[in-house]
N, C-alpha and C positions, 0 to 999 in steps of 0.2 A: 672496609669489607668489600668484596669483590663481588659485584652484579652478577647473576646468572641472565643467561640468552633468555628470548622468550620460548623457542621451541624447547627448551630444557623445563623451562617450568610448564608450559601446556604438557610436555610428556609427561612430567610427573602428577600433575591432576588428571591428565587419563589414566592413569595408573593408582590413581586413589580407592580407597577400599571405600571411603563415604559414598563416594559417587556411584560404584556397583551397590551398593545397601540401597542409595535413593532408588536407581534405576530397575531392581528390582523390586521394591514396594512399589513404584510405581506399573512395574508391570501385572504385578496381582492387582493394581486398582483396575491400570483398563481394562482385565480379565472380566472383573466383577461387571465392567459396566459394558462390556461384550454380554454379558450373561443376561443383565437386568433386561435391557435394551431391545427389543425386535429388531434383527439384522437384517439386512437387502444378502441374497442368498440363500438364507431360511425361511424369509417368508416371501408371501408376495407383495407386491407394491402396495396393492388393492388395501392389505390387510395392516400394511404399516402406515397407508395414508390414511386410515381410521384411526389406528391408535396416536398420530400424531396428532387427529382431530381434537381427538379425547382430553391429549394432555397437551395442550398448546405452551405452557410456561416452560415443561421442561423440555419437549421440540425446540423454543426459542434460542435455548439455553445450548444443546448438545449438537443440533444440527450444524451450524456452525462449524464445529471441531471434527465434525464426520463421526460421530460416534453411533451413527444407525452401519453404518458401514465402520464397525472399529480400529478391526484388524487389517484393516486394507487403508486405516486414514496415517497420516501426518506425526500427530503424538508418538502412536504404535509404534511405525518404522523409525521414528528417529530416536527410542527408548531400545529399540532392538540393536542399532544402529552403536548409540554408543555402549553397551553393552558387549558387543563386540570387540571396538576398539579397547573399552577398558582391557580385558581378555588379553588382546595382542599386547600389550604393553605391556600387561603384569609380564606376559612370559617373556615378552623382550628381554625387560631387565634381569629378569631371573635367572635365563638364558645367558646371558654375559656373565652374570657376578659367578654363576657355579663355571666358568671358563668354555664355553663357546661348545663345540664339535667333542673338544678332548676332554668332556664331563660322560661322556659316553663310552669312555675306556675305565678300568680299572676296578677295584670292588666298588659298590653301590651302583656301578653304568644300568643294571637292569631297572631299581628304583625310581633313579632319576631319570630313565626313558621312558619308564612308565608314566610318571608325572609330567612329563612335554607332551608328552601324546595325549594324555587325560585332556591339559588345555589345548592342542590342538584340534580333537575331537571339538573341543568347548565355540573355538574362532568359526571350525564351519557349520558348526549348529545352528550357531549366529548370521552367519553368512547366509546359511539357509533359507533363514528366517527371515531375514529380509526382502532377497529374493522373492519369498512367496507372498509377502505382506505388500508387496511394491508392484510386483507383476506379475501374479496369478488371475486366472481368472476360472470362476467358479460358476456354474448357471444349472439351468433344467427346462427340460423340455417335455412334453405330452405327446405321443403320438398312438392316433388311432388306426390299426390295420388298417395296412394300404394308403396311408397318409403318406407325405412327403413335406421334409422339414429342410429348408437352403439355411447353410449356417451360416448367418450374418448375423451383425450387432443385438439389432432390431427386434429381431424373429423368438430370441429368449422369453421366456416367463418369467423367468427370474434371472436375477443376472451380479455377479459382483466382480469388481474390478480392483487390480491395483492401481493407485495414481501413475506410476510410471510404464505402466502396461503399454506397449503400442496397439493399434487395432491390427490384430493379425489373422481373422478370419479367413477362413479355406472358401468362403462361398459352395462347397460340396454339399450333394443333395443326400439327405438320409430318408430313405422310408423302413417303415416298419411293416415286415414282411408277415410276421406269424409272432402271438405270444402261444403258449404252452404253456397250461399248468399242472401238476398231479397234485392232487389231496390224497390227505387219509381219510379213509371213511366219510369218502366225499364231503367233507366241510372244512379240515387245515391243507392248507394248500406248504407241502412240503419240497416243492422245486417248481421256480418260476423260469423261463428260458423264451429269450425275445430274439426272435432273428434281424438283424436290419442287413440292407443293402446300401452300400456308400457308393458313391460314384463323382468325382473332378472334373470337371470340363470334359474331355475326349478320355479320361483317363479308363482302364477296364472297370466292368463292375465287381466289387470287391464284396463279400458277406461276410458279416459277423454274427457271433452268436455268444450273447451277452445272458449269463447267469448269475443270481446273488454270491457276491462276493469273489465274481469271474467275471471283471469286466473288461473291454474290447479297446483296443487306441487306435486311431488312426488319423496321421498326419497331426500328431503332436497331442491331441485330442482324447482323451481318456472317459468313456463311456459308461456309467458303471447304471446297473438296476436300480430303480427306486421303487414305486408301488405301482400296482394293476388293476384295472377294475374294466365297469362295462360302455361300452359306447352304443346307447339306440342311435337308428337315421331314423329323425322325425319329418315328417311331412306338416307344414300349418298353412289351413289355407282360409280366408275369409266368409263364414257363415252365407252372407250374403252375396256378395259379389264372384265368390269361388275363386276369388285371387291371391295368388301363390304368395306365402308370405314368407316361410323357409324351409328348407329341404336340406338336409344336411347331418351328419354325425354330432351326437355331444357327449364330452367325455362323462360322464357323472362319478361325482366324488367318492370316496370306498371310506367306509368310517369303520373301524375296530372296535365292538361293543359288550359289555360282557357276555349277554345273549346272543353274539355272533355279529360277522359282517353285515352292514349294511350301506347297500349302493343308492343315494340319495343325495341332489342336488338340488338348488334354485332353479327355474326357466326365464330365465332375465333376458327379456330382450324389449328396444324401447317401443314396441311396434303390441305388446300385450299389454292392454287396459288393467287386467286385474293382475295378482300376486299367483303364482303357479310353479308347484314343484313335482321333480319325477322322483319315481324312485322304482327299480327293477328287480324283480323277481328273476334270476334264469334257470331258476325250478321252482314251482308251485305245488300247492293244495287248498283249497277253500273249506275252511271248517267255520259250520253257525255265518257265513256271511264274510267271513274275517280271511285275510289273503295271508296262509304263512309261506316262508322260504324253506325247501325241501332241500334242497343240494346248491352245488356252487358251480357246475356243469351246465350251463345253458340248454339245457331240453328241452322243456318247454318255457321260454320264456314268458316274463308278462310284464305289460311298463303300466305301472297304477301312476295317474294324474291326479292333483288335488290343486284345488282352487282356494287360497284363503283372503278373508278379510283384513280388515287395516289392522286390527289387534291379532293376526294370522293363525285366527280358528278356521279349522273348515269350512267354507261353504258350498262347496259340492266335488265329487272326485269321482272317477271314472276309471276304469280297470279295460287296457287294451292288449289284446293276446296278439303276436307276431301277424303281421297283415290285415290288423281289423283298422277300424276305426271307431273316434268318438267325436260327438256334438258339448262343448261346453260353452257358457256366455257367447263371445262372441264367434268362435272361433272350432272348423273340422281340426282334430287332432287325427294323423295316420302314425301308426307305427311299422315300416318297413323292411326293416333288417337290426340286426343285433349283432356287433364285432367285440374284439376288448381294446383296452387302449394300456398304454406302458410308459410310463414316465422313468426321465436318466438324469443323471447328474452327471453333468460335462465340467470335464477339468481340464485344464493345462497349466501346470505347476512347474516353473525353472529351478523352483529351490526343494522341489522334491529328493532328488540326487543327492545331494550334498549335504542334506541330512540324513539319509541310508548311511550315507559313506560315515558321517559323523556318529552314529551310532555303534554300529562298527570296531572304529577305529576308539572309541572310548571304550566297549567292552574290553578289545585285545589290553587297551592301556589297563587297565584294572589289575589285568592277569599279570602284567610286567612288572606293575608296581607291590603288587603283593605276592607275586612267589618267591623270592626270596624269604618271607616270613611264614608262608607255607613249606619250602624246604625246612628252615629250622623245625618245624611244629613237627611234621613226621620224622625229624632224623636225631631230633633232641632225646639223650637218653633221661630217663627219668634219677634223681638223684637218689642216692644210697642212704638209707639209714644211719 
């Protein structure tokens, strides 16, 4: 019996139909455990270094494999990987036994152009998907009017990588020049509109203006809207000594509630003895004692402080209208100015492209492969009694 090469038998176990069945169950697994998992991307570090606290067996277990980061680890690309390959080789073969070029002339050429193309769409979908899985990089950033963000590594919130990603940062400076928003009925905010200013070393300065689902590129860099909320400048200064302890913008969190938005954060810094959170009013009314939220327009703003205990019940809270101030424990609260802040999701995707293209190029293939059987269906007469 006559030995086969080894490249003959490697081609034909790439060419295996078991091996596409494994490689796609296994890509519904790491789907699932993309899903289960808190991703680095989606959350912040902050909040996946808790849940790792939480569950330390399966941290022990998944970290390891990179499975906080899934679709950017190891397993992922190399299940995308051959997947791909499988692909090229089924149509390799396929592609020779129906006779090369000249399976493209003759009746059926529409059919079976349609079917190489359908896999070929399939190779750069794959191709895509590696690409983005290997060297995309994905992040977010917060900027408060008149803030200025230099794009480096570092400088992210969030941040995800692919392993083969090189560092290709622009070092460019982004400020955030104006958000914009219109509500209806002063409470749904129905068009959000962020202006920034980019600027390169000497390069001119450049603006964008970035809307949901109109987002801005520049220098490879893909911009897009995330959420908006409010940013007080707090002033803290020492009750007793009157010395300056911070001065400065804080973005506070915007939470979606059935009774409406609410902009409420922690005041976490290591320099506050007790527990203290803000939360802003940028229109007010006091009814019976109680502070509600009138509009979503910054009018009259108001920043209510509260102070809690170790079980974080209240123990005392104070209500500061633009330019007052308050005395709590230890500590003058000012409140000086009121901006908003706008957070982006920065991309730069190489395997974006080439799957446009592969989408594409599989619809047209669909149309090739089935109108020959659409021509018959409308030209077919119907048969005589």
């Amino acid at each position: 019996m006559k030995k086969r090469a080894l490249p003959t038998i490697l081609f034909d176990k790439l060419a295996s139909s078991k091996l596409a069945l494994v490689m796609v169950l296994l890509l519904i697994l790491l789907s699932a455990v993309g899903a289960a998992l808190p991703q680095e991307g989606r959350m912040e570090f902050t909040d996946i270094a808790l849940w790792q606290i939480d569950h330390p067996t399966i941290t022990s277990m998944m970290e390891p494999l990179g499975f906080f980061h899934v679709f950017h680890s190891w397993p992922f690309i190399i299940v995308i990987l051959l997947l791909g390959l499988n692909t090229l080789t089924c149509t390799l073969l396929r592609f020779a036994k129906e006779g090369g070029f000249s399976s493209f002339r003759g009746p059926g050429s529409l059919r079976r152009l349609g079917f190489f193309s359908l896999h070929l769409s399939l190779i750069l979908l794959f191709a895509g998907g590696f690409l983005t899985s290997a060297t995309r990089m994905k992040a977010r950033i917060v900027l408060t009017e008149g803030q200025t963000f230099e794009e480096r590594h570092d400088n992210y919130l969030q941040l995800a990588e692919g392993p083969l990603r090189t560092e290709r940062h622009t070092g460019a400076m982004v400020r955030l020049q104006k958000v914009q928003i219109k509500y209806e009925k002063k409470r749904y905010p129905v068009d959000v509109t962020s202006t920034l200013e980019f600027q390169q070393d000497k390069d001119k300065l450049l603006k964008g203006v970035i809307k949901v689902n109109y987002p801005f590129t520049y220098k490879g860099l893909t911009f897009t809207q995330d959420k908006t909320g409010f940013s007080p400048r707090l002033v803290i200064r020492n009750k007793k000594t009157k010395r300056l302890l911070f001065n400065s913008f804080i973005a506070i969190q915007t939470f979606d509630k059935p009774a409406g938005t609410v902009y409420k954060d922690f005041l976490s810094w290591p320099f506050l003895k007790q527990k203290f959170t803000g939360t802003v009013f940028p229109s007010f009314s006091i009814d019976n004692g109680k502070v509600k939220k009138t509009g979503e327009d910054p009018e009259n703003p108001l920043l209510r402080i509260e102070m809690t205990d170790e079980i974080r019940d209240v123990s005392a809270q104070g209500n500061l209208l633009l330019g007052g101030r308050i005395v709590m424990d230890e500590y003058i609260f000012f409140f000086t100015e009121l901006r908003r802040w706008s957070s982006f999701m920065v991309v730069q995707d190489p395997g974006y492209l080439p799957v446009c293209v592969a989408l594409w190029l599989g619809l047209g293939a669909l149309v090739l492969r089935y109108v020959s059987d659409l021509k018959l269906w409308f030209t077919e007469r119907p048969a005589k009694c």
